[in-house]
TORLO-90908 format. One record per residue (C-alpha): residue number from 1; residue in one letter; x, y, z negated. Coordinates in steps of 0.001 Angstrom, whole numbers, padded with zeros to 6 digits, always signed. Last residue first. Layout:
i / aa / px / py / pz
NUM / a / X / Y / Z
...
# end
This chain:
i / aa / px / py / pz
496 / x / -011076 / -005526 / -017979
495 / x / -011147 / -005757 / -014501
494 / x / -007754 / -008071 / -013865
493 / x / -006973 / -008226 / -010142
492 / x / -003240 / -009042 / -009548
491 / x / -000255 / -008662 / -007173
490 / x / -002753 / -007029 / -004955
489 / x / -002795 / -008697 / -001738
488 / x / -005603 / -010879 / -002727
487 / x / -008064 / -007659 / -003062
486 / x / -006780 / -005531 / +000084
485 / x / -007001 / -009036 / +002255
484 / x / -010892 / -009786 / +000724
483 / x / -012042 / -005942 / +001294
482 / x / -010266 / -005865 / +004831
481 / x / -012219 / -009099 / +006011
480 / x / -015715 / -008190 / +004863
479 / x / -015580 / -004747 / +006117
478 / x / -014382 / -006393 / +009449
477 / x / -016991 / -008945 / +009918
476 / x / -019522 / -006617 / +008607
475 / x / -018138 / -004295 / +011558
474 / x / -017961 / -006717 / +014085
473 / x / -021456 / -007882 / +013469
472 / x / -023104 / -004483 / +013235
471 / x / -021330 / -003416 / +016022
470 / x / -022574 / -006471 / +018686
469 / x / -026036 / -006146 / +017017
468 / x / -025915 / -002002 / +017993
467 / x / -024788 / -002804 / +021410
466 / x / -027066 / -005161 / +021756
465 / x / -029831 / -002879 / +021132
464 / x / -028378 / -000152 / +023341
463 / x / -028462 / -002895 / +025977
462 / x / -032127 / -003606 / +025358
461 / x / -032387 / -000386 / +025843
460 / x / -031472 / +000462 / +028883
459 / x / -032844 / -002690 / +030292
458 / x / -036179 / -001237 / +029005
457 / x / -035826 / +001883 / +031062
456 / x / -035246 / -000157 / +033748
455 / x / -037638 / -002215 / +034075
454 / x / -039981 / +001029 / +033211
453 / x / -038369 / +002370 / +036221
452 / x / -038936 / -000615 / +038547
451 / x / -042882 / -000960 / +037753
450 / x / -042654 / +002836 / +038197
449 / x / -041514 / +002441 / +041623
448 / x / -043627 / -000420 / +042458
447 / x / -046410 / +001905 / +041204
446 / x / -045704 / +004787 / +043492
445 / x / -044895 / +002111 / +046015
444 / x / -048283 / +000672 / +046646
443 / x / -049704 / +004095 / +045838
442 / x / -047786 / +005269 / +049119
441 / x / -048256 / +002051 / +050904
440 / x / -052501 / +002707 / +050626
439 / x / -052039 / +006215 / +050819
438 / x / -050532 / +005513 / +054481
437 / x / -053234 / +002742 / +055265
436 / x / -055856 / +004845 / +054575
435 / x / -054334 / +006950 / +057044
434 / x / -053948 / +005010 / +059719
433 / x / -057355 / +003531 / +059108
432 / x / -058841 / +007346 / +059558
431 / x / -056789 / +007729 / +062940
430 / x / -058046 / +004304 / +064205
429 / x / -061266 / +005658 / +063640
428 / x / -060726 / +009063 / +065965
427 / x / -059348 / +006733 / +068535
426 / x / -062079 / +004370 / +068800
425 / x / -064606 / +007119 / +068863
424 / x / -061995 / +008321 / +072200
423 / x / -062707 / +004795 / +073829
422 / x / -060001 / +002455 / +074002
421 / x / -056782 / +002429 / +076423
420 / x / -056438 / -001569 / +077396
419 / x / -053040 / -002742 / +075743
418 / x / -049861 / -003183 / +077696
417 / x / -049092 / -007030 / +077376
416 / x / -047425 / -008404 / +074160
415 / x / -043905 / -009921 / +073830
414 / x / -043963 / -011742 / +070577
413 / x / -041297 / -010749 / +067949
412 / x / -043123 / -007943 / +066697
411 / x / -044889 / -010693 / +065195
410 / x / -048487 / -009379 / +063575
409 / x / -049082 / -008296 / +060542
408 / x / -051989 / -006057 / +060859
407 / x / -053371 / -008879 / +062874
406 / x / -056620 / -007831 / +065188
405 / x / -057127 / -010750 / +067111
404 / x / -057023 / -010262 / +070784
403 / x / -059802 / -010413 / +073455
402 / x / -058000 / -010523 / +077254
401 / x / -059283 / -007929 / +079902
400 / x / -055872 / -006289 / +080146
399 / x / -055708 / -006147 / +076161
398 / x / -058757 / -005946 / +074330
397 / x / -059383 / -005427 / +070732
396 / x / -060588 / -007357 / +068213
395 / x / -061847 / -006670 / +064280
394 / x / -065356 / -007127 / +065080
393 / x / -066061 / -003699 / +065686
392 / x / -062506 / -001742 / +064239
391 / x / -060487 / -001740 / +067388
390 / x / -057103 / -001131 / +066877
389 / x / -055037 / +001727 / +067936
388 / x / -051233 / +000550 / +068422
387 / x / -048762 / +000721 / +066170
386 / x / -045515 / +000169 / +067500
385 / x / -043631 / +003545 / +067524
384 / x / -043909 / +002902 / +063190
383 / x / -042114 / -000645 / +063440
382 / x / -039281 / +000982 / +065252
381 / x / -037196 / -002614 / +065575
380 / x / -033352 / -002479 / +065566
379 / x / -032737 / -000894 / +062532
378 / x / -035095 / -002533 / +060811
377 / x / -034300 / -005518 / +061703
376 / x / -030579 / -004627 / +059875
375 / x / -032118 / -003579 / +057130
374 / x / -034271 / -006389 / +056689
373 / x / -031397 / -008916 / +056905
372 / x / -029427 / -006527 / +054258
371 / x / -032131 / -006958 / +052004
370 / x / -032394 / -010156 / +052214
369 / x / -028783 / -010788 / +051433
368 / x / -029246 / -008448 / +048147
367 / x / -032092 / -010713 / +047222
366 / x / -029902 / -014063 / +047562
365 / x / -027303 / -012848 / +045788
364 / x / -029711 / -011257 / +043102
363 / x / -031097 / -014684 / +042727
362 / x / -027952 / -016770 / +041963
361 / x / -027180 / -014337 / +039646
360 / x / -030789 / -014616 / +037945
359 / x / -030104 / -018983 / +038048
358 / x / -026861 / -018465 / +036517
357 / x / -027432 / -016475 / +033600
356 / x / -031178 / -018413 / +033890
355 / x / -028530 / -021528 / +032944
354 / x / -026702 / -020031 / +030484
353 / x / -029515 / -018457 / +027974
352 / x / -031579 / -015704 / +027516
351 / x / -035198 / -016273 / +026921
350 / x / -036959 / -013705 / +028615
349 / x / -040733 / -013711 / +027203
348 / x / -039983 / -010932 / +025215
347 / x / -036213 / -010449 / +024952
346 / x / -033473 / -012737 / +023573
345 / x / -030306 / -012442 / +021545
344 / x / -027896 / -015732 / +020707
343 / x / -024966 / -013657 / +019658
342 / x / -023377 / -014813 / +022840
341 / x / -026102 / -014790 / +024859
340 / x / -027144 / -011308 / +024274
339 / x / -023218 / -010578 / +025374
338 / x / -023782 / -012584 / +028445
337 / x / -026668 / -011317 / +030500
336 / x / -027985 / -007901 / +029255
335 / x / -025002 / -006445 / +027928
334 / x / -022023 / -007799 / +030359
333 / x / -023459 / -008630 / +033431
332 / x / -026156 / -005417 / +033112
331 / x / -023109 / -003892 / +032704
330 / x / -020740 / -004862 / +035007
329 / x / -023325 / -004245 / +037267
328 / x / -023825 / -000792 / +037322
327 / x / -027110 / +000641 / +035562
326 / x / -027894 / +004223 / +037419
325 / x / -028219 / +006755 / +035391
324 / x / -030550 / +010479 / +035440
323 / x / -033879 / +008921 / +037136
322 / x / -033776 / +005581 / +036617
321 / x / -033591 / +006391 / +032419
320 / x / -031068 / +006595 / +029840
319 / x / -032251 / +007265 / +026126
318 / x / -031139 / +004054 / +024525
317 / x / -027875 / +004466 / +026636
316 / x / -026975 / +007809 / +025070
315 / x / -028381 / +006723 / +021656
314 / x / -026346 / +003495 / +021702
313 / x / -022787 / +005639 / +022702
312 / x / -023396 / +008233 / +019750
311 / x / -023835 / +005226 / +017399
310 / x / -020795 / +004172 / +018724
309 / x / -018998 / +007113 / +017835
308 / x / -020562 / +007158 / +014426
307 / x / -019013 / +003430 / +013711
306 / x / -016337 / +004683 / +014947
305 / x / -016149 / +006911 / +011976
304 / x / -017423 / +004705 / +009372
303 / x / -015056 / +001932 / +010475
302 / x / -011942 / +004373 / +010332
301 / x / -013059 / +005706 / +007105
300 / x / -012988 / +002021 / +005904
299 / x / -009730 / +001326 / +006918
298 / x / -008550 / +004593 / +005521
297 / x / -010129 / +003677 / +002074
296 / x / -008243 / +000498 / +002320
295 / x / -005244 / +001969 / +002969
294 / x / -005327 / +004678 / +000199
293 / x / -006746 / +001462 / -002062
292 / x / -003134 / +000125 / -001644
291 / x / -001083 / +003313 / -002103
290 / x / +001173 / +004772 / +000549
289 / x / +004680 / +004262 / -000337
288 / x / +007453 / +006999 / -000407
287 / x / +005974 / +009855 / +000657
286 / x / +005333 / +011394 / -002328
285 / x / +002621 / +014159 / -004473
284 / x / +001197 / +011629 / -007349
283 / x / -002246 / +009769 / -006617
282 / x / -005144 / +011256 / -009138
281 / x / -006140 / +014361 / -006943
280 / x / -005526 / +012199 / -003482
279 / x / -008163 / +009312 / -005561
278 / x / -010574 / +012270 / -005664
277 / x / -010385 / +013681 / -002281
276 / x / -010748 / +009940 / -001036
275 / x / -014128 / +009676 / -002531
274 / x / -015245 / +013181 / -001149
273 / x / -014484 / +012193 / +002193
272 / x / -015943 / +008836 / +001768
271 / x / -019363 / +010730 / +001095
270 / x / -018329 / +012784 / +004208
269 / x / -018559 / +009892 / +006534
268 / x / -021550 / +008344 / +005006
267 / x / -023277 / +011979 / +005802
266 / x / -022055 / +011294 / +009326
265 / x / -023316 / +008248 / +009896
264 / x / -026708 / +008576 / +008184
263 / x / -027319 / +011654 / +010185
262 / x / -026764 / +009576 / +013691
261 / x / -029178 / +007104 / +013034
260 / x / -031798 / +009650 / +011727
259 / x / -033674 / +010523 / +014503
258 / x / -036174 / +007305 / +014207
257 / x / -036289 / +006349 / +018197
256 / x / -032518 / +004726 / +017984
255 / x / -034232 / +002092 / +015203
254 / x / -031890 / +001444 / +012032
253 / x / -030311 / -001672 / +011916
252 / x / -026451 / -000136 / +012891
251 / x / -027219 / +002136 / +009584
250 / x / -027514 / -000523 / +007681
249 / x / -023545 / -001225 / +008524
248 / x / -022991 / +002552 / +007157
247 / x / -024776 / +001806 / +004333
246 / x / -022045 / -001248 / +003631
245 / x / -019508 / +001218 / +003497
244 / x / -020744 / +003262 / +000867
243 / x / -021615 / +000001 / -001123
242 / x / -017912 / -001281 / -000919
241 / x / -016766 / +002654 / -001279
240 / x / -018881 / +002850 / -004428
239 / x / -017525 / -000231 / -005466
238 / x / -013793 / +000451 / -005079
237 / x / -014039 / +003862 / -006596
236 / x / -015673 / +004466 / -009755
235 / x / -016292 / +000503 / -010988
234 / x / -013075 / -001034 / -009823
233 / x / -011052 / +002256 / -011170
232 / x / -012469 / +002082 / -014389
231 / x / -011840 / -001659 / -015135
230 / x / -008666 / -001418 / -013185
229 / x / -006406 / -001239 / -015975
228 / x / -002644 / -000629 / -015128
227 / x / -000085 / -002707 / -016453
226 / x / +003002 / -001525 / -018596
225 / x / +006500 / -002664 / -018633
224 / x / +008675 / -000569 / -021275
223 / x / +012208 / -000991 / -020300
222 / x / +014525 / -000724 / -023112
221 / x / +018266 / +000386 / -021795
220 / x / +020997 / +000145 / -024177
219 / x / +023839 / +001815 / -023566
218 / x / +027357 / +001306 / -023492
217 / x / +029998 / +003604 / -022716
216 / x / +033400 / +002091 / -020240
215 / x / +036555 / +004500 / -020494
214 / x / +038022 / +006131 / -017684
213 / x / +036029 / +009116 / -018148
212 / x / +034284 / +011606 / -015845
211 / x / +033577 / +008800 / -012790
210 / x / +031130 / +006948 / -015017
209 / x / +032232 / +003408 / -016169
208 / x / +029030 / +001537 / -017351
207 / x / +028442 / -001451 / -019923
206 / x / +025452 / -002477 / -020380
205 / x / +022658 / -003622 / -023113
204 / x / +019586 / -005324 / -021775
203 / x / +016147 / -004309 / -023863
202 / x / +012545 / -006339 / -022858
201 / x / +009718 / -004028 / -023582
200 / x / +006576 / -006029 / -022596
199 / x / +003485 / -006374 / -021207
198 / x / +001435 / -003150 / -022420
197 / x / -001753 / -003316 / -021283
196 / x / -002358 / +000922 / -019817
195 / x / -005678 / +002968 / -019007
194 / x / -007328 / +002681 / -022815
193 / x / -003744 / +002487 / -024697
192 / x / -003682 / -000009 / -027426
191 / x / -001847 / +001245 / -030568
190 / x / +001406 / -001361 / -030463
189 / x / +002398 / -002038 / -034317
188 / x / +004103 / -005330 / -033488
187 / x / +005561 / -004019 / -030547
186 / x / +009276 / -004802 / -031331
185 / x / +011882 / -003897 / -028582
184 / x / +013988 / -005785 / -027133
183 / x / +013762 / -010406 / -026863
182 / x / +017102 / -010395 / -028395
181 / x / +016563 / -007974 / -031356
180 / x / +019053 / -005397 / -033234
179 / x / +021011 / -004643 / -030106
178 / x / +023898 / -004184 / -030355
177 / x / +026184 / -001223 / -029736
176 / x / +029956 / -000611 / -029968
175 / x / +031361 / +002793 / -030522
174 / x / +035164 / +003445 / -030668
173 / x / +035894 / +001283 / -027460
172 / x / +032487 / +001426 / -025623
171 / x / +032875 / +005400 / -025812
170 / x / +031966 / +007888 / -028472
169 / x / +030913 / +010954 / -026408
168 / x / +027010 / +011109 / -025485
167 / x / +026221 / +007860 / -027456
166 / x / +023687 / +005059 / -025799
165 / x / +019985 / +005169 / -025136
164 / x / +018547 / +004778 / -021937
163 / x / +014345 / +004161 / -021885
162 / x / +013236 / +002799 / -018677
161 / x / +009721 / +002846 / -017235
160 / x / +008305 / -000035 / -015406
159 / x / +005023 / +000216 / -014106
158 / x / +002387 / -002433 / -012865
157 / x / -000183 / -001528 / -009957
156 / x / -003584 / -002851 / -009142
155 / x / -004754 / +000457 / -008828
154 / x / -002443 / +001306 / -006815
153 / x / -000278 / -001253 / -005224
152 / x / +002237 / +000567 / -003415
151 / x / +001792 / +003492 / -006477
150 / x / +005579 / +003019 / -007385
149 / x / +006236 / +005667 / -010561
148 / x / +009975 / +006518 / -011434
147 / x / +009801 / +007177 / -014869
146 / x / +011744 / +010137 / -016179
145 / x / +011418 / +010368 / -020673
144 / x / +009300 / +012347 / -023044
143 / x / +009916 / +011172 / -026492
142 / x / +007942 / +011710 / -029383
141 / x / +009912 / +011179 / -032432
140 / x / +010483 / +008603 / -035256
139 / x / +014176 / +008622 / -036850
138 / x / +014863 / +005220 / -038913
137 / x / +018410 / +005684 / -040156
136 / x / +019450 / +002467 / -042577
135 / x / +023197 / +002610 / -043379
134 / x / +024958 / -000290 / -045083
133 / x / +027978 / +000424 / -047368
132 / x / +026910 / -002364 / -049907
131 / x / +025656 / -000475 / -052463
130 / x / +023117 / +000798 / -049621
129 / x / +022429 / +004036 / -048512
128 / x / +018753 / +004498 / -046786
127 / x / +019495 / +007761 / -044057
126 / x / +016648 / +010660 / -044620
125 / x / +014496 / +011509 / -041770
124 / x / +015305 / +013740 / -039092
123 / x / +012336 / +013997 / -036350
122 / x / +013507 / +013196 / -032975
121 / x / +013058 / +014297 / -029652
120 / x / +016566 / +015024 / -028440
119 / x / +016657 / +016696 / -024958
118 / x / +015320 / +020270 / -026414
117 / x / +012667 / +020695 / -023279
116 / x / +011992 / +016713 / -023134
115 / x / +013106 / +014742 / -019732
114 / x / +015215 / +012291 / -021674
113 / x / +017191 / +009873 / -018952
112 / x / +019760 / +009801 / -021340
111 / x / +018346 / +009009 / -024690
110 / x / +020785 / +010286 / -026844
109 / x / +022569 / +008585 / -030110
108 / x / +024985 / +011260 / -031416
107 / x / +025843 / +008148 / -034097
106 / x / +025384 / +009798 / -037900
105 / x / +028466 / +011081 / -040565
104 / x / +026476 / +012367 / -043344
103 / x / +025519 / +015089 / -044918
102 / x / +023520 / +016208 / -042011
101 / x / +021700 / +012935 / -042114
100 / x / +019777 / +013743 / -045302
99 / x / +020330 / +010849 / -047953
98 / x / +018294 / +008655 / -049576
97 / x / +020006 / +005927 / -052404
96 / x / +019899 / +002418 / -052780
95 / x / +020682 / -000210 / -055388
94 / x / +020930 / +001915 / -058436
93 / x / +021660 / -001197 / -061059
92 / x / +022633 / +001762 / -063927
91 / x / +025263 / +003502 / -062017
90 / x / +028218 / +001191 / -063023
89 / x / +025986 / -001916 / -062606
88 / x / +025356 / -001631 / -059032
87 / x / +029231 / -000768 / -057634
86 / x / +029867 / +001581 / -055091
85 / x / +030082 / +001356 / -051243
84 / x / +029580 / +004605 / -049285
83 / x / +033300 / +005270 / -048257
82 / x / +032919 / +002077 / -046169
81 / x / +030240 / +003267 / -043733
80 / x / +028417 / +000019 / -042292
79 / x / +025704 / +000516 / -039460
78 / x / +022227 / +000551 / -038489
77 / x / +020031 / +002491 / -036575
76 / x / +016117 / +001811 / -036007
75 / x / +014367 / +004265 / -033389
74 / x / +010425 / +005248 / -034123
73 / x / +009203 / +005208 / -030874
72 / x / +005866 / +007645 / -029186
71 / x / +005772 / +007560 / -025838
70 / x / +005667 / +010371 / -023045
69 / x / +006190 / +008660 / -019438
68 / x / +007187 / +011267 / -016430
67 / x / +006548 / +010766 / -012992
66 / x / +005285 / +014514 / -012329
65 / x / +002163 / +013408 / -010570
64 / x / +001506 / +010438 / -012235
63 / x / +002433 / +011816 / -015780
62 / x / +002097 / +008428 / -018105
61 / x / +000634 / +009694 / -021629
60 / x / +000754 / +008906 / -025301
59 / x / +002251 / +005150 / -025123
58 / x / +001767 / +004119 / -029072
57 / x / +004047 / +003075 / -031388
56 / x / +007018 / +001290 / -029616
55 / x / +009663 / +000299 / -032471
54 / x / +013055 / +000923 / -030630
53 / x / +016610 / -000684 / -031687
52 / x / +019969 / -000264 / -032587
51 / x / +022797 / -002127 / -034456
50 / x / +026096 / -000010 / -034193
49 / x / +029240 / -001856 / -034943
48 / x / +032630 / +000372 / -034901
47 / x / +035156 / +000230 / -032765
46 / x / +038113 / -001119 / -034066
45 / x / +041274 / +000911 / -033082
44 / x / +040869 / +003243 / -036533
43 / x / +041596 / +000399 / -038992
42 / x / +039005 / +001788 / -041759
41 / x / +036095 / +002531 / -040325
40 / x / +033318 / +005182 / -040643
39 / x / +034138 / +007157 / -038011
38 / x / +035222 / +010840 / -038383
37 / x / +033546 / +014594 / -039105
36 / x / +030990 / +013932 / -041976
35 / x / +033914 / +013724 / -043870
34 / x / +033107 / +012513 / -047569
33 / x / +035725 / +013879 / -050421
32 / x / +033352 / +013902 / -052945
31 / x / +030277 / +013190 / -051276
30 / x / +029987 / +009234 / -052932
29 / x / +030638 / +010761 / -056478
28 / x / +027779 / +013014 / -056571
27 / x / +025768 / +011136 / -054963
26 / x / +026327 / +008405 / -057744
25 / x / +026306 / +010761 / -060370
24 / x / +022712 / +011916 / -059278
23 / x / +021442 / +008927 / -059132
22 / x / +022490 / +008183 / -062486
21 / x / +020694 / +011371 / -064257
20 / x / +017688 / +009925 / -062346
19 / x / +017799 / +007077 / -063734
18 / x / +016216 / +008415 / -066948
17 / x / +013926 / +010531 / -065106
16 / x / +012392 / +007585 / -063250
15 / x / +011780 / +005067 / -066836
14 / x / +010009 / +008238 / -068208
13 / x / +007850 / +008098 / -065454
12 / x / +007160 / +004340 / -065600
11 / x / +006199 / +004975 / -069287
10 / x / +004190 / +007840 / -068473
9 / x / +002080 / +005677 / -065774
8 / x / +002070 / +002764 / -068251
7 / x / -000189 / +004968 / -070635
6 / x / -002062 / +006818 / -068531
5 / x / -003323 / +003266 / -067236
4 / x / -003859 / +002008 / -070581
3 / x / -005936 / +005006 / -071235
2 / x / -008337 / +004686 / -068340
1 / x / -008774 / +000999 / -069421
# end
């Protein structure tokens, strides 16, 4: 078998060098006389036919920051040269031959919007020559070209990059291009990118005037769309910031007395600091849109940080006491009547609800109208210049000759006779009661007083506690809310 092989591999080489003696008449004879200088066509008012079109390879890189898209095309050129027709069976059935473009009259095919250091990207290959005149030029090259990039809906974003080719001098009327393919360019051998789908490169060919030249130039202008994948972004940024954001509603559950309620605020704070540092790093330097996960990550900084403001406010009313604050009534109205009702809040053995709203109201009127009736009997009775000594045997004393019930209590109302002066014993013990009746009130009141503070104290915090429900609602509500809109704005949501 191995010399079989050797065998027909001589044979086909021998075959080769025998045409090659052909091949080389044939070139021979088609460059004698060639111009490389004019058009290929033989009535010089026709313009002549130009078939063009791209074969996207791979997409190499899209430059954010300095909106540029590098791509990797082989172009396909094809067009009829009349002095390169000959005649199959006088060279020997050669069919085809290869020649370098520089021999050869080529299209100066640019890419106009080319943002590559020498312009022209290619890589010259040889041109196929057919018998029948036809030229085959398949250049491959890396081209680097301007892409205007819109980041409105970043990272749910789609791009569409235009590639402009058309000749630099032959106009519309001595150059006419087609394009090879209706539906543009062919993407059969697409290399998937990992960050970009490709969608499509549709081609349109048109016809522009430019203010230089009264004739029209045609170009054909592929535009490559491309979709973003937001597999990596969903899973580095979005849900981080989700779960970021949802610490800082935890952090509306934590108790006022554990000294970390404020921490946790701030250190979520700078964790979504540090998040948006890295999608400002990826987003390109402009001012003409703001991206769609810059908004929501503004949104959410917003809620962190008033979320820490608020936290500041339930810590300075969780901390209040009688002594330094006095609670006004809008807010015991608000915070320990109605907004506990609403989100359906109660305290130990105070169930809130509408009617004991009412009923408490009702009370303080008729409290603060009792206390105005006192004050005002106060004022015009001296209950101190009253008290008279008292008899302590058998709890009377005498007035004018008359016995008279001793009655701590008694009516200041009723008009009462001079009293009888009492022995000076008498005296000395109705000094003693006097006192004990003094540190009597006093403790009375020392412990009516702090029976009021701690009431106090605890109203305090009851409405820091509200406070804290009312923002952890509002908050959820409003993480929940801006997540969904930012998500079903985007013009689609493909984690892939």
């Amino acid at each position: 078998m191995g010399r079989l092989f050797l065998i027909l591999a001589f044979l086909l080489t021998f075959k080769d060098s025998i045409g090659g003696p052909q091949e080389k008449r044939l070139l021979k004879n088609l460059m004698t006389d060639y111009s490389t200088l004019n058009r290929p066509v033989l009535n010089e008012s026709e313009a002549l036919l130009l078939t063009f079109g791209v074969t996207l390879q791979q997409i190499i890189d899209v430059d954010e920051k300095n909106q540029l898209l590098i791509t990797c095309l082989w172009l396909n050129l094809e067009w009829e040269d009349y002095q390169l027709k000959w005649n199959k069976s006088e060279f020997d059935g050669v069919d085809s031959v290869r020649i370098h473009p520089k021999f050869l009259w080529t299209p100066d095919l640019l890419m106009y919007n080319s943002a590559d250091e020498q312009f022209d990207g290619t890589f010259q290959t040889n041109v196929v020559v057919s018998s029948d005149g036809k030229c085959l030029y398949v250049p491959p090259g890396i081209f680097k070209s301007t892409c205007k990039i819109d980041i409105t809906w970043f990272p749910f974003d789609d791009q569409l990059c235009d590639l402009k080719f058309g000749s630099w001098t032959y106009s519309g009327w001595k150059l006419d291009l087609q394009l090879k393919q209706d539906d543009g360019g062919d993407i059969s051998s697409f290399i998937k990118n990992g960050e970009w789908d490709l969608i499509g490169v549709p081609g349109k060919k048109n016809s522009v005037t430019y203010d230089c030249c009264p004739e029209p130039y045609v170009d054909i202008t592929f535009t490559i769309h491309i979709r973003r994948r937001t597999l990596y972004y969903f899973f580095n940024l979005i849900v981080p910031c989700v779960l970021i954001s949802s610490m800082a509603l935890l952090g509306f559950t934590l108790p006022p007395d554990s000294g970390e309620k404020l921490t946790l605020g701030v250190t979520i704070l700078l964790s979504l600091t540090v998040f948006m540092n890295m999608v400002s790093e990826i987003m390109p330097i402009t001012s003409d849109a703001v991206p769609l996960i810059g908004t929501y990550f503004n949104c959410i900084m917003m809620m962190v940080a008033s979320s820490v403001v608020l936290t500041v406010v339930v810590l300075n009313y969780h901390h209040r006491t009688a002594e330094t604050h006095v609670m006004p009534m809008w807010v015991r109205s608000v915070f320990l009547q109605w907004l506990p009702w609403v989100l359906r809040m109660n305290r130990p053995k105070k169930k809130i609800t509408r009617k004991t709203i009412m009923m408490n109201n009702r009370m303080k009127e008729l409290e603060m109208k009792e206390k105005a009736s006192k004050s005002l009997l106060a004022n015009v009775l001296d209950i101190d210049d009253d008290f008279r000594p008292l008899s302590v045997g058998g709890g009377f004393m005498r007035v004018n000759g008359n016995p008279m019930e001793n009655n701590v209590g008694h009516n200041h109302n009723h008009v009462q006779p001079p009293a009888t002066p009492l022995p000076q014993g008498s005296c000395a013990s109705s000094r003693e009661l006097q006192c004990i009746l003094k540190e009597i009130r006093y403790m009375t009141n020392r412990l009516r007083m702090r029976d009021d503070e701690e009431e106090i104290v605890s109203d305090w915090k009851f409405a820091a506690m509200v406070i804290d429900r009312f923002c952890l609602i509002t908050f959820t509500t409003f993480t929940v809310i801006t997540t969904i809109a930012v998500l079903l704005s985007a013009p689609h949501i493909i984690v892939e």
